[in-house]
Structure formats: structure tokens, C-alpha cells
mmCIF file of the N, C-alpha and C atoms, coordinates in Angstrom:
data_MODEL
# 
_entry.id   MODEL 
# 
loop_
_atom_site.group_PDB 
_atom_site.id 
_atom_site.type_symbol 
_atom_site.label_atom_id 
_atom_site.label_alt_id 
_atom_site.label_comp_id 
_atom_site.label_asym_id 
_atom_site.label_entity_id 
_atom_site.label_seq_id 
_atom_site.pdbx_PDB_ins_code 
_atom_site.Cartn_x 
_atom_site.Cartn_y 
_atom_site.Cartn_z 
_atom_site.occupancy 
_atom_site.B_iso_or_equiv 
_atom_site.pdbx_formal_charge 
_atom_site.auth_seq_id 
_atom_site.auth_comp_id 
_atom_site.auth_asym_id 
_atom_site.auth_atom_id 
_atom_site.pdbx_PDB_model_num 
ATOM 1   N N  . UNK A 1 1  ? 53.804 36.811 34.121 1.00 0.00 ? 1  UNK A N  1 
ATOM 2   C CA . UNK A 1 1  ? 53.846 36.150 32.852 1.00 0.00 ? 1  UNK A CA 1 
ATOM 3   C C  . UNK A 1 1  ? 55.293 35.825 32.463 1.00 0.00 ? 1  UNK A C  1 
ATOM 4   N N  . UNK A 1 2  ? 56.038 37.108 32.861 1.00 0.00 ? 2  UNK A N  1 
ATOM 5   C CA . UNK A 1 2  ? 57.863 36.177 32.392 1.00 0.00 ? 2  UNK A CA 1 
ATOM 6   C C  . UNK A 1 2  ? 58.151 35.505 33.205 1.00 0.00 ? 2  UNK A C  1 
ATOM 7   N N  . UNK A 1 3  ? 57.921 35.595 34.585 1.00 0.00 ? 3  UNK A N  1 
ATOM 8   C CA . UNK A 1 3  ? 58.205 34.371 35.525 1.00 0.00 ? 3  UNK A CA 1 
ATOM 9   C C  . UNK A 1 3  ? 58.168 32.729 35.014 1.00 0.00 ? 3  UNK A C  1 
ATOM 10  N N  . UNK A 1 4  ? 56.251 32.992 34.633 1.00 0.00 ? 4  UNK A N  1 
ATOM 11  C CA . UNK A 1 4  ? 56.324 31.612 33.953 1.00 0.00 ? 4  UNK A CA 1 
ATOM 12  C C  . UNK A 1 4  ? 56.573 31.013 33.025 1.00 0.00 ? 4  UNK A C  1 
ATOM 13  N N  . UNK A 1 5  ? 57.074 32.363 31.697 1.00 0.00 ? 5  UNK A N  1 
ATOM 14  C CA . UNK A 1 5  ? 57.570 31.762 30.410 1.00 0.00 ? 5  UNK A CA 1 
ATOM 15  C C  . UNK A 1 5  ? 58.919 31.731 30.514 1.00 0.00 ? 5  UNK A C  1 
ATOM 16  N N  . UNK A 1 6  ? 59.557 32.069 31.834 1.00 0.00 ? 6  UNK A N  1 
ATOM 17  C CA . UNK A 1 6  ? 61.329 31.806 32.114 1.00 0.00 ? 6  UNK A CA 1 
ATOM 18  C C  . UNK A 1 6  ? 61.297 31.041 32.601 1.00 0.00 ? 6  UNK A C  1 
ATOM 19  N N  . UNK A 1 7  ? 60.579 30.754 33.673 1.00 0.00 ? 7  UNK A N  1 
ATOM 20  C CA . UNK A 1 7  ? 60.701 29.822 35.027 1.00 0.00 ? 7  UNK A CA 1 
ATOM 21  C C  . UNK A 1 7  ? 61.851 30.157 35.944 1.00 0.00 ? 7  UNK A C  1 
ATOM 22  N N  . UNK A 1 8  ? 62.134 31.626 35.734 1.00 0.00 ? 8  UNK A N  1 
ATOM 23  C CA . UNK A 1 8  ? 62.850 32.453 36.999 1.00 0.00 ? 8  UNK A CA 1 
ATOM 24  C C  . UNK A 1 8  ? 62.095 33.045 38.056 1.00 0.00 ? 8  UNK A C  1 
ATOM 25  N N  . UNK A 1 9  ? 62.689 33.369 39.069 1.00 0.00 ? 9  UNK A N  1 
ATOM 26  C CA . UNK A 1 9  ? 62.229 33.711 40.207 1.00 0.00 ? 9  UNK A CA 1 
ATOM 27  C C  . UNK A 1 9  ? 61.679 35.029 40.233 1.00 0.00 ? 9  UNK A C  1 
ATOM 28  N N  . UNK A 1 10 ? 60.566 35.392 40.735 1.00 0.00 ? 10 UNK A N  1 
ATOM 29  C CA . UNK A 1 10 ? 59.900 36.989 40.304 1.00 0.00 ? 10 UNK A CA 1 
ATOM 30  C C  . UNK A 1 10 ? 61.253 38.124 40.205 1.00 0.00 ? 10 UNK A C  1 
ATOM 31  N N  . UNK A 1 11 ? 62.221 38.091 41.833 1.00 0.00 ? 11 UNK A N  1 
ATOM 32  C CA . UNK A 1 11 ? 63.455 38.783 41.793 1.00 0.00 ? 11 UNK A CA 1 
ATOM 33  C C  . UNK A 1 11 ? 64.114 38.827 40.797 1.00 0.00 ? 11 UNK A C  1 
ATOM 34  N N  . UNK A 1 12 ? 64.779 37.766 39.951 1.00 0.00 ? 12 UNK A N  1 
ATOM 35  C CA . UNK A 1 12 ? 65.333 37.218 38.942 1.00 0.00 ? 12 UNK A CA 1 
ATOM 36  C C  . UNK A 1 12 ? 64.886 38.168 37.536 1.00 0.00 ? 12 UNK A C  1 
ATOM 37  N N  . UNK A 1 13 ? 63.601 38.141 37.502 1.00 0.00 ? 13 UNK A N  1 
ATOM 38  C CA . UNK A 1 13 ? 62.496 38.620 36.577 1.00 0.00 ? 13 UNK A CA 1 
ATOM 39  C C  . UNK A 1 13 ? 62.842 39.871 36.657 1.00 0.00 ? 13 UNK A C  1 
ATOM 40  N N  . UNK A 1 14 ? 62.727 40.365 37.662 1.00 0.00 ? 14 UNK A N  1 
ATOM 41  C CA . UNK A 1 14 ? 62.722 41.621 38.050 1.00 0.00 ? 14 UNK A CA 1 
ATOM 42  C C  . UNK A 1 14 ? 64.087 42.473 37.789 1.00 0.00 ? 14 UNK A C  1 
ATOM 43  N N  . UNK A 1 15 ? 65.281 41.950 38.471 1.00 0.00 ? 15 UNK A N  1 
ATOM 44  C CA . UNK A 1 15 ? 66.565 42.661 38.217 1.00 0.00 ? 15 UNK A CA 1 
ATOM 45  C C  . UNK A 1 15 ? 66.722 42.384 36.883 1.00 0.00 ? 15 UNK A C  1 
ATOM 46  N N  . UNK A 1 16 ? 66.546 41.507 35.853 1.00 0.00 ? 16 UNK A N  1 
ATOM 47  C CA . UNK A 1 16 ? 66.534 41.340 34.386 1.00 0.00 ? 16 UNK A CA 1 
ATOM 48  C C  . UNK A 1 16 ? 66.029 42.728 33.957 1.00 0.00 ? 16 UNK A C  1 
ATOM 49  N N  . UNK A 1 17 ? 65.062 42.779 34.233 1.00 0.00 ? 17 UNK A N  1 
ATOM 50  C CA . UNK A 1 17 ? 63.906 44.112 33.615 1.00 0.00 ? 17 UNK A CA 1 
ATOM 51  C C  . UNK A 1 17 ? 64.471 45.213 33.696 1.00 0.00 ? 17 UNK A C  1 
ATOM 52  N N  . UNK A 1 18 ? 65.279 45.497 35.336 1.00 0.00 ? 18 UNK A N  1 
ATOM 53  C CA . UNK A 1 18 ? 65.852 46.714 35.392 1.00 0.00 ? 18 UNK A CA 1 
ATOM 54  C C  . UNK A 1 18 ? 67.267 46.614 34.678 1.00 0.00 ? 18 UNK A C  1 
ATOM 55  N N  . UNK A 1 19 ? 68.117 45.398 34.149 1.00 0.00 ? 19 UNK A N  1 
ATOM 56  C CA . UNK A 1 19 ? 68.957 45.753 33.726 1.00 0.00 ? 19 UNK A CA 1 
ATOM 57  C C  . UNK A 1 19 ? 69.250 46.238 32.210 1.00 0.00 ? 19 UNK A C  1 
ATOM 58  N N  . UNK A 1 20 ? 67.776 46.033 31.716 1.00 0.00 ? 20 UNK A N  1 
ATOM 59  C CA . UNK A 1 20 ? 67.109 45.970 29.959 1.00 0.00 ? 20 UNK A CA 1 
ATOM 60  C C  . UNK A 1 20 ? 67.017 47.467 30.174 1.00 0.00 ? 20 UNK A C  1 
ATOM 61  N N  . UNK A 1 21 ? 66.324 48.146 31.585 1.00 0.00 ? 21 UNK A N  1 
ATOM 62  C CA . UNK A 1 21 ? 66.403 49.583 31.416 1.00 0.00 ? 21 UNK A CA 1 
ATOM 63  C C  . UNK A 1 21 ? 67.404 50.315 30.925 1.00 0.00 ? 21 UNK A C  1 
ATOM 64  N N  . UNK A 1 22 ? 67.783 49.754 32.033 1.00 0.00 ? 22 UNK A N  1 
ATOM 65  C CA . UNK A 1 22 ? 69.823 50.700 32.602 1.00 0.00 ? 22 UNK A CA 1 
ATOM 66  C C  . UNK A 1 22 ? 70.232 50.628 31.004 1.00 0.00 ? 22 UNK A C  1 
ATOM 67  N N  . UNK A 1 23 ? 70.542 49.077 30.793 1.00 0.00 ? 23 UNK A N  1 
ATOM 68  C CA . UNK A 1 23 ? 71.193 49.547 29.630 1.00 0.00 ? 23 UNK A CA 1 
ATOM 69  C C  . UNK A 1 23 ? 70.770 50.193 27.954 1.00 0.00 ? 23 UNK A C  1 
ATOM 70  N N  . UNK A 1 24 ? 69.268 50.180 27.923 1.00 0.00 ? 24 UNK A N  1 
ATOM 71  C CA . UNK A 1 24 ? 68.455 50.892 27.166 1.00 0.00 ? 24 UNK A CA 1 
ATOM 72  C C  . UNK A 1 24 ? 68.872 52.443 27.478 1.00 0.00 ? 24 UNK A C  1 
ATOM 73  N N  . UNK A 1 25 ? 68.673 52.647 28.245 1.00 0.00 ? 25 UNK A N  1 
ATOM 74  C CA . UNK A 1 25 ? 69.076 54.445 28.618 1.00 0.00 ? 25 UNK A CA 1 
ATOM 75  C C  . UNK A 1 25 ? 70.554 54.781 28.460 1.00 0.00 ? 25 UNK A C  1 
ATOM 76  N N  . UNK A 1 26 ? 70.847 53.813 29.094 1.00 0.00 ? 26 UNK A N  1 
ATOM 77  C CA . UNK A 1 26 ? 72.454 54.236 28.099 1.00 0.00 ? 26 UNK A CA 1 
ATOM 78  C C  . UNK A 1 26 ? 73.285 54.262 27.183 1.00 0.00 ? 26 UNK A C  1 
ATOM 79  N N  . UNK A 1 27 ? 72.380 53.239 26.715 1.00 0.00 ? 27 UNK A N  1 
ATOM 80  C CA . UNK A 1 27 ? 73.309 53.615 25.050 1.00 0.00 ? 27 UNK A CA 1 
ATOM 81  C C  . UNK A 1 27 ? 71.980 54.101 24.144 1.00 0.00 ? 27 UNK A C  1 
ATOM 82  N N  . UNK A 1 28 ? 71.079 54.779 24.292 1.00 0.00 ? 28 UNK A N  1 
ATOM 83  C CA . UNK A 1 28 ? 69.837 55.676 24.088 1.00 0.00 ? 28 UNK A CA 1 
ATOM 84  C C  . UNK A 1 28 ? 68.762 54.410 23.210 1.00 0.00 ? 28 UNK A C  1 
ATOM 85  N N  . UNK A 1 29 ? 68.364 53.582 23.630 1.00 0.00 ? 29 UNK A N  1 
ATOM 86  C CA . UNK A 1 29 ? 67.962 52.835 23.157 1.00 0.00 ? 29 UNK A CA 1 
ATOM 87  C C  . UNK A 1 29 ? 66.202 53.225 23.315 1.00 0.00 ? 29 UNK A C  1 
ATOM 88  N N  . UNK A 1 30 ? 65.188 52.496 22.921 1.00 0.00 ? 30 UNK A N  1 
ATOM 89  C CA . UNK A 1 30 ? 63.701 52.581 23.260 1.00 0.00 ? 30 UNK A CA 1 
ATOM 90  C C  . UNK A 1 30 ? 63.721 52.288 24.510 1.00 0.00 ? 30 UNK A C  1 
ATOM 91  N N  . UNK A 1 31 ? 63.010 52.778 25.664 1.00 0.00 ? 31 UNK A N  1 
ATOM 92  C CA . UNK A 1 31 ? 62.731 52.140 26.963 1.00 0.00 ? 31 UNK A CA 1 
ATOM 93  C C  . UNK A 1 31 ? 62.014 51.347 27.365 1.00 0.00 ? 31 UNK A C  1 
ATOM 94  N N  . UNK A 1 32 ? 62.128 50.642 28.219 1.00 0.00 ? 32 UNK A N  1 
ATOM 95  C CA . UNK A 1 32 ? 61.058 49.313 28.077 1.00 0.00 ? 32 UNK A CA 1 
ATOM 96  C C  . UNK A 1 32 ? 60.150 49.853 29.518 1.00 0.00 ? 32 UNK A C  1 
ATOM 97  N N  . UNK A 1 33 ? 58.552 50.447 29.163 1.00 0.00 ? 33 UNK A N  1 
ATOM 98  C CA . UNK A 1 33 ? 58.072 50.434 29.998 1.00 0.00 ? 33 UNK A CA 1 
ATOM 99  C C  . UNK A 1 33 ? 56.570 49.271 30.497 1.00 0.00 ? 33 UNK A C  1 
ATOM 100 N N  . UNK A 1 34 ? 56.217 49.686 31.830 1.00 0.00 ? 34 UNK A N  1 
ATOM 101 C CA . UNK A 1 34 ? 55.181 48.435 32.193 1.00 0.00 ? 34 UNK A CA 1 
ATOM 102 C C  . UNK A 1 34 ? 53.941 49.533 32.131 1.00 0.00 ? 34 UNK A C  1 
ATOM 103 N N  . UNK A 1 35 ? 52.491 48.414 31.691 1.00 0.00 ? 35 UNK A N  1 
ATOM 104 C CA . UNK A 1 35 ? 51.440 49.040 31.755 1.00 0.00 ? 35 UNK A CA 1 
ATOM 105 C C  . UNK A 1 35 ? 50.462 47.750 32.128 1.00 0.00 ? 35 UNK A C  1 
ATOM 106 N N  . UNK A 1 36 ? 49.337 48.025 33.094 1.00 0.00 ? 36 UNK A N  1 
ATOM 107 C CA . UNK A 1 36 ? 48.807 47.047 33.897 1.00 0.00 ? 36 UNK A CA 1 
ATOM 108 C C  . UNK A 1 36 ? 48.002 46.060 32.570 1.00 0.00 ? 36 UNK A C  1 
ATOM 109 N N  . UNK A 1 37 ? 47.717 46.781 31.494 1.00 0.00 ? 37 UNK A N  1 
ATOM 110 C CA . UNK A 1 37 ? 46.449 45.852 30.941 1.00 0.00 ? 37 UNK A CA 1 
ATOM 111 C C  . UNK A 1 37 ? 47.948 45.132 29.933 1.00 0.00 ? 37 UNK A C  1 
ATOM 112 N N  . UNK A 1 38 ? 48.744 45.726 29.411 1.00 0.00 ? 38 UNK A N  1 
ATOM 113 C CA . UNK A 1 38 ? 50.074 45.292 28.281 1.00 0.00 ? 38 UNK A CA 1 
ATOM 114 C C  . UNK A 1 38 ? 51.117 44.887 28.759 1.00 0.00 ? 38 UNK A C  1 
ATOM 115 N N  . UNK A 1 39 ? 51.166 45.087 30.073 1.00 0.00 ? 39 UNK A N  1 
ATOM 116 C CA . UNK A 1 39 ? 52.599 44.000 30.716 1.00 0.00 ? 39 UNK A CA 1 
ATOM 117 C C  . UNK A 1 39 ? 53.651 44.653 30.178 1.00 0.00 ? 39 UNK A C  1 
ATOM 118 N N  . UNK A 1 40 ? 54.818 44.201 29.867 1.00 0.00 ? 40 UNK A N  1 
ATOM 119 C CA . UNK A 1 40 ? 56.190 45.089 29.592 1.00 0.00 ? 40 UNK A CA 1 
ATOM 120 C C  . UNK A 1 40 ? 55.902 45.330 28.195 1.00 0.00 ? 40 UNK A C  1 
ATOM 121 N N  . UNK A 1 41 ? 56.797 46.502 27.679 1.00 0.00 ? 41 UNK A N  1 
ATOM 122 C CA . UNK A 1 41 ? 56.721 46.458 26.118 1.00 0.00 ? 41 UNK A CA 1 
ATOM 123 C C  . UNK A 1 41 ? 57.555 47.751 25.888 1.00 0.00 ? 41 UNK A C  1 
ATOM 124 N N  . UNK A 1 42 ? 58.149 47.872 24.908 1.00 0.00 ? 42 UNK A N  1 
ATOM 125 C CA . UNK A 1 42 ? 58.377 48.806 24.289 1.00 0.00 ? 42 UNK A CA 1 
ATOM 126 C C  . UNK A 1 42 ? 57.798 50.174 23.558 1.00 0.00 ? 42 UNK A C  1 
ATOM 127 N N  . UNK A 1 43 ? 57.719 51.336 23.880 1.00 0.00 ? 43 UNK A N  1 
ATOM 128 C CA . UNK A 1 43 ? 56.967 52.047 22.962 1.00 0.00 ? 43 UNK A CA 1 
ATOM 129 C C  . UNK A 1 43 ? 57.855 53.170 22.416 1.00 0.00 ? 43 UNK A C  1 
ATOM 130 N N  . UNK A 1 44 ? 57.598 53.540 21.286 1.00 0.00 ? 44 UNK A N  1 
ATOM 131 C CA . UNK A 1 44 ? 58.401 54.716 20.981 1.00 0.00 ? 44 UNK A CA 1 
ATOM 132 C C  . UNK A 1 44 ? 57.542 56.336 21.151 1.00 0.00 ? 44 UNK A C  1 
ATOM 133 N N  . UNK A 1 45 ? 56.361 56.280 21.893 1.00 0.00 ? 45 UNK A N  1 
ATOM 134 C CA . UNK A 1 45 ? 56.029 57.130 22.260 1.00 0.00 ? 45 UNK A CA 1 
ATOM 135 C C  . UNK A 1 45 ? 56.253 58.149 23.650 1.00 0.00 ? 45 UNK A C  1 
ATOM 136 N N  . UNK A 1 46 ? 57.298 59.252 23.396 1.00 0.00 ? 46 UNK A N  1 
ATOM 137 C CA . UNK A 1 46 ? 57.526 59.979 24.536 1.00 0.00 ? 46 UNK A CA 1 
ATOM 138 C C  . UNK A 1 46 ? 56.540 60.077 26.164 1.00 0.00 ? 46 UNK A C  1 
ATOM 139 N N  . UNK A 1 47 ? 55.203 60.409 25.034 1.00 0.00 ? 47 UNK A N  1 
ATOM 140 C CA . UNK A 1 47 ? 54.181 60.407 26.266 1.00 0.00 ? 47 UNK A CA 1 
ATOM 141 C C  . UNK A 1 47 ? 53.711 59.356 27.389 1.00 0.00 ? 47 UNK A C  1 
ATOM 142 N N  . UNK A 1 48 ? 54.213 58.208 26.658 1.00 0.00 ? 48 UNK A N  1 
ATOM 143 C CA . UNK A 1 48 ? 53.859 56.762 27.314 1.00 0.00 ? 48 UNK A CA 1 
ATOM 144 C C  . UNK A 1 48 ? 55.597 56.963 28.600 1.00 0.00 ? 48 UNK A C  1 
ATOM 145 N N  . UNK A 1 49 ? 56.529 57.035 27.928 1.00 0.00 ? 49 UNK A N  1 
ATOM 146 C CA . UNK A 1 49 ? 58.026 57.219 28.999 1.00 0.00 ? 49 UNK A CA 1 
ATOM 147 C C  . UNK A 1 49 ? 57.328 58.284 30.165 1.00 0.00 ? 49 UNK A C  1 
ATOM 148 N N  . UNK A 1 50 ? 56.646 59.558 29.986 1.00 0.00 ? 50 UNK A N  1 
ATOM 149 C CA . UNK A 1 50 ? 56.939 60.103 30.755 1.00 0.00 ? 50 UNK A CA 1 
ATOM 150 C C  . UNK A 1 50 ? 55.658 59.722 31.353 1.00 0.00 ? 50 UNK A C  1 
ATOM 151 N N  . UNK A 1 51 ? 54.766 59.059 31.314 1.00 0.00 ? 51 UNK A N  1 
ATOM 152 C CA . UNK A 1 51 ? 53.729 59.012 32.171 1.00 0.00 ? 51 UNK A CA 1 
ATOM 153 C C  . UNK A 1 51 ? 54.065 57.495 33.131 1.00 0.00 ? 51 UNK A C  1 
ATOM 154 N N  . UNK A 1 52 ? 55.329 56.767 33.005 1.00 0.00 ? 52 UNK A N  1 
ATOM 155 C CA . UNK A 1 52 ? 55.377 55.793 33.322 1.00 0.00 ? 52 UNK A CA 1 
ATOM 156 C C  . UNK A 1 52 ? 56.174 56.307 34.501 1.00 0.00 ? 52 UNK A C  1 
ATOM 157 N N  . UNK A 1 53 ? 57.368 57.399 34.169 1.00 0.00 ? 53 UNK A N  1 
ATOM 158 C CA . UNK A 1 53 ? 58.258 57.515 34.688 1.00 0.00 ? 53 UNK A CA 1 
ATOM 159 C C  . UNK A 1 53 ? 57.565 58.369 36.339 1.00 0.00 ? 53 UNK A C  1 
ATOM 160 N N  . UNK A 1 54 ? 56.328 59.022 35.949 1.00 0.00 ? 54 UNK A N  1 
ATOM 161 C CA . UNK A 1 54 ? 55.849 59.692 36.769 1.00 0.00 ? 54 UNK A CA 1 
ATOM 162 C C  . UNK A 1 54 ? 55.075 58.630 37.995 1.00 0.00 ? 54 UNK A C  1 
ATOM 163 N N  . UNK A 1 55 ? 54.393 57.982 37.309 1.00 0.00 ? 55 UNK A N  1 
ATOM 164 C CA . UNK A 1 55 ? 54.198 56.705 38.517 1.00 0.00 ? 55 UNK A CA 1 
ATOM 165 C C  . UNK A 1 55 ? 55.067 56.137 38.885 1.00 0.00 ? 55 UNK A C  1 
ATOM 166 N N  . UNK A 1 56 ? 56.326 55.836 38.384 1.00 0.00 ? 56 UNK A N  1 
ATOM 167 C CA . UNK A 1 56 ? 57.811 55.371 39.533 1.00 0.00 ? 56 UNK A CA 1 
ATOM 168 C C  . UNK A 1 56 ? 58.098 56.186 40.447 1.00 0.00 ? 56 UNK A C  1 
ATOM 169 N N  . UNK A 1 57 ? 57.681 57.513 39.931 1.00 0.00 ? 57 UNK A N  1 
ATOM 170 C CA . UNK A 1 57 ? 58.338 58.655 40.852 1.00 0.00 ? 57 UNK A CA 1 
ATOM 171 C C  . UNK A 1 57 ? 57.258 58.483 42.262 1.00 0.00 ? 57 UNK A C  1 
ATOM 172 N N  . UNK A 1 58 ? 56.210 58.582 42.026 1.00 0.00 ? 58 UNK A N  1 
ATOM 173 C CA . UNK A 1 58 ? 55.096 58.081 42.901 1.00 0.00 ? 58 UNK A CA 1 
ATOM 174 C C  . UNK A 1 58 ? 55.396 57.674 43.373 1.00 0.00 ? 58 UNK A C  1 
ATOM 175 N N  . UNK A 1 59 ? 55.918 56.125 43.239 1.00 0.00 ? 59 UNK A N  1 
ATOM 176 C CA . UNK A 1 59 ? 55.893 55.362 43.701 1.00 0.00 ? 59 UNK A CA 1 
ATOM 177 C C  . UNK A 1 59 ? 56.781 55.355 45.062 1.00 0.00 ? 59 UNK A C  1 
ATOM 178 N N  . UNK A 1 60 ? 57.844 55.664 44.449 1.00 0.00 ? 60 UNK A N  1 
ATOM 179 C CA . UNK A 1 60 ? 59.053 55.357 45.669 1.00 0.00 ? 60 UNK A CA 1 
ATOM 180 C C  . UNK A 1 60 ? 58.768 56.372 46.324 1.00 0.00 ? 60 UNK A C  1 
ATOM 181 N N  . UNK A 1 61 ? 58.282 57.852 46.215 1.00 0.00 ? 61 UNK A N  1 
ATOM 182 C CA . UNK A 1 61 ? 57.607 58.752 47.239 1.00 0.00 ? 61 UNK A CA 1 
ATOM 183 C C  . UNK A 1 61 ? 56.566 58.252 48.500 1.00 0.00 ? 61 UNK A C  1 
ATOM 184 N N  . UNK A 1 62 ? 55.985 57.468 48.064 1.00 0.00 ? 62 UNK A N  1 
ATOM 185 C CA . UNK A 1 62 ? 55.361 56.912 48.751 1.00 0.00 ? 62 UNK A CA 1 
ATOM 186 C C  . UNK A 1 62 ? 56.327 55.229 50.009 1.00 0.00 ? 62 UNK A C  1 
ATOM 187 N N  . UNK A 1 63 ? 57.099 55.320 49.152 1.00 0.00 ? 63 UNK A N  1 
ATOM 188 C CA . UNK A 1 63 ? 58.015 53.904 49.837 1.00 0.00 ? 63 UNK A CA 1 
ATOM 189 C C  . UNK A 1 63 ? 59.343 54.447 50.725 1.00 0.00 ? 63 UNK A C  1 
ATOM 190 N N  . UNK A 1 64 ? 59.672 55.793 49.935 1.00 0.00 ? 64 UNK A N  1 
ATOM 191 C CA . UNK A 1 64 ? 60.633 56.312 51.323 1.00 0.00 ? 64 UNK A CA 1 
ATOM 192 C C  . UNK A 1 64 ? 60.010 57.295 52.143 1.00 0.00 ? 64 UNK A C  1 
ATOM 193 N N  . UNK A 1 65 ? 60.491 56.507 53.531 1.00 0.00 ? 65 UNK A N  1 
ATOM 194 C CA . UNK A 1 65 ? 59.955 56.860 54.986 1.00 0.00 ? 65 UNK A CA 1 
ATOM 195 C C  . UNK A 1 65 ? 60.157 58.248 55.132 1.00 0.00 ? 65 UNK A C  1 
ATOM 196 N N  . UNK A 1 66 ? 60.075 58.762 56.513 1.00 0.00 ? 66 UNK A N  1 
ATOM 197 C CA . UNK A 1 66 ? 59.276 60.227 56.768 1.00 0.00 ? 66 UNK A CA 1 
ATOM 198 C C  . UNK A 1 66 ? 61.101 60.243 57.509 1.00 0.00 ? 66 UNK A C  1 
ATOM 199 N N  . UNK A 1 67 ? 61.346 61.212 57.753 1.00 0.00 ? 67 UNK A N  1 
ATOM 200 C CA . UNK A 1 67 ? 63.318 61.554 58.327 1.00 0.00 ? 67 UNK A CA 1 
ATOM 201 C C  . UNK A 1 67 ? 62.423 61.384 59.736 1.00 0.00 ? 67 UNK A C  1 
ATOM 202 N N  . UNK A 1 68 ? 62.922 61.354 60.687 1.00 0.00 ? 68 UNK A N  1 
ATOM 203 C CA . UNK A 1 68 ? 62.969 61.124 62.154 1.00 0.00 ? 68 UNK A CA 1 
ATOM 204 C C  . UNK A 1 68 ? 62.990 62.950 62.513 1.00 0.00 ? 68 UNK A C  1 
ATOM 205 N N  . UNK A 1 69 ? 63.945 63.266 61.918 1.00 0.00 ? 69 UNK A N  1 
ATOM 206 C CA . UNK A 1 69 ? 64.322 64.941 62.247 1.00 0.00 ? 69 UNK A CA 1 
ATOM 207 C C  . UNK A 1 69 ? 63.803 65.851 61.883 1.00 0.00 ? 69 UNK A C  1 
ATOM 208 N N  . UNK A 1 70 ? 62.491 65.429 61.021 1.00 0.00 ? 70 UNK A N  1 
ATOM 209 C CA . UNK A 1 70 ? 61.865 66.420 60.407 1.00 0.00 ? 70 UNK A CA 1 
ATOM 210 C C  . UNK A 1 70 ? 61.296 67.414 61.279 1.00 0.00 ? 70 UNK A C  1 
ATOM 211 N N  . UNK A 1 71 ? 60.685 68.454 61.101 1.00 0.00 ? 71 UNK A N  1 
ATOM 212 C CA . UNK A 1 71 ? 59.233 69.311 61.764 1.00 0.00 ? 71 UNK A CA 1 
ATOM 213 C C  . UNK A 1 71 ? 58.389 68.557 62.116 1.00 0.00 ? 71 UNK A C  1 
ATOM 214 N N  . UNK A 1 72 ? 57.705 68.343 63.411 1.00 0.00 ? 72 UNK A N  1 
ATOM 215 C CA . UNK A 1 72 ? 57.136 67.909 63.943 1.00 0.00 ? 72 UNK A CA 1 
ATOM 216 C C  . UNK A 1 72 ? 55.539 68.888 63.760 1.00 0.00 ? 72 UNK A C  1 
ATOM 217 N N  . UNK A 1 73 ? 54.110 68.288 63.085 1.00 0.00 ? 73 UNK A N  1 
ATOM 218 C CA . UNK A 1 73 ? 53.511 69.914 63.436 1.00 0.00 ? 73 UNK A CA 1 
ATOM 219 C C  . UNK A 1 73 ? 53.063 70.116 64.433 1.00 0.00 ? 73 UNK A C  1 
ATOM 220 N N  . UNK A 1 74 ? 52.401 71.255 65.316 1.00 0.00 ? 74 UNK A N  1 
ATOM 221 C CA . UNK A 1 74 ? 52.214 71.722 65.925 1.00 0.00 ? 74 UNK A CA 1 
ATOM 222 C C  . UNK A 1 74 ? 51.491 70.679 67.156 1.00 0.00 ? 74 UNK A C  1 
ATOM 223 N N  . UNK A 1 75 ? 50.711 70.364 66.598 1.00 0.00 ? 75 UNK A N  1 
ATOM 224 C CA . UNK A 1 75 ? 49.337 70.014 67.470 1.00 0.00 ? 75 UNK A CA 1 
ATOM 225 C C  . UNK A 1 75 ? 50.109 67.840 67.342 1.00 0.00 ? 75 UNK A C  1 
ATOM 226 N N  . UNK A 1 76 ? 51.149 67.817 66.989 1.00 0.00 ? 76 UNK A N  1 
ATOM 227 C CA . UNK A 1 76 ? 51.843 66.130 67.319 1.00 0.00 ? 76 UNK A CA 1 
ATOM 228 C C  . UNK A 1 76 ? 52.449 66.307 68.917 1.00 0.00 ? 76 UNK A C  1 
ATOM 229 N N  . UNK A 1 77 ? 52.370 64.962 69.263 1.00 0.00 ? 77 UNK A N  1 
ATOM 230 C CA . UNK A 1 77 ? 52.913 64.407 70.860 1.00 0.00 ? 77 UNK A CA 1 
ATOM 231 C C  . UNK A 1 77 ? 54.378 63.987 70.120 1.00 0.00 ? 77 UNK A C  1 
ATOM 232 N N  . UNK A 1 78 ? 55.252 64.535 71.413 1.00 0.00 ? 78 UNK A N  1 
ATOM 233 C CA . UNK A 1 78 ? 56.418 63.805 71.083 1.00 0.00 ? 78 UNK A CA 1 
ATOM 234 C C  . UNK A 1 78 ? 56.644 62.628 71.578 1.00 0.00 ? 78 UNK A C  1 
ATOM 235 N N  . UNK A 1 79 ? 57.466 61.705 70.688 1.00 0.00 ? 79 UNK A N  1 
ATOM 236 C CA . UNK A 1 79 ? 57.656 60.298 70.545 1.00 0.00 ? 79 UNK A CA 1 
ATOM 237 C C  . UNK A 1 79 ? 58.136 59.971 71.924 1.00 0.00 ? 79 UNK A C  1 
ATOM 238 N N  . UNK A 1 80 ? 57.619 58.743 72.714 1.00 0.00 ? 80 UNK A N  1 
ATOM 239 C CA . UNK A 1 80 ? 58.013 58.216 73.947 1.00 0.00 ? 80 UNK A CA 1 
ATOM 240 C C  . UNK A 1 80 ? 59.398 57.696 73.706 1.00 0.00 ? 80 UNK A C  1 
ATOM 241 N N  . UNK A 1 81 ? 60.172 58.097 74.852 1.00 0.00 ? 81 UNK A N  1 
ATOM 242 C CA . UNK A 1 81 ? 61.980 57.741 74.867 1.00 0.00 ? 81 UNK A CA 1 
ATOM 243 C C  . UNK A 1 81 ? 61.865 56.722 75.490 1.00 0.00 ? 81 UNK A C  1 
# 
């Protein structure tokens, strides 16, 4: 939806959003979080920050990869050289 009411590029859209964060958190401002049915918005409710913040955390848990060096368990083949 801001894509098409900017006519910027989703990226564009996107580093905007995170820079409304950054600088919301630093000079202690309201945070601007996303919710699937309300799209971006502001809330001044704590519970809404931390339940948002917990699906980011998710998120990138899920997006950074496994170390190469980790523990291997027991019953895994080691990787062909």
C-alpha cells in the first residue's frame, strides 16, 4: 500500500520504514509497528511493541543459517569433500 501511495520501490519503502524505526527508538519516540490485517501504524500500547518485536525475533531465527562448525548429531553422515 505505501509502495503505491509513494510510487517507490518496495526496497525504498522498506529502508524508509526502518529508518522511522531507528530514529523513533532513539530519541524515545512511539514505535512504528506492522500488523497483517492494519499495515504499519503506530501504537502506544507496550503489549502490541513486544509482541511485534517477538515475531522479528522469529523471524531472523529462522533466516540465519545453521554455523558449518556446529555439532553434528549423532546418527548425521558427514558432508561429501
Amino acid at each position: 500500500m505505501l509502495v503505491a501511495a509513494t510510487r517507490l520501490t518496495p526496497s525504498q519503502v522498506a529502508r524508509g520504514v526502518r529508518h522511522l524505526r531507528d530514529v523513533g527508538a532513539a530519541e524515545n519516540l512511539t514505535p512504528i509497528i506492522w500488523r497483517r490485517k492494519d499495515g504499519y501504524l503506530f501504537s502506544d500500547e507496550p503489549a502490541d511493541w513486544i509482541e511485534y518485536e517477538k515475531k522479528q525475533f522469529r523471524l531472523v531465527l529462522r533466516v540465519v543459517p545453521r554455523s558449518p562448525w556446529q555439532e553434528r548429531s549423532a546418527g548425521a553422515r558427514p558432508l561429501a569433500q
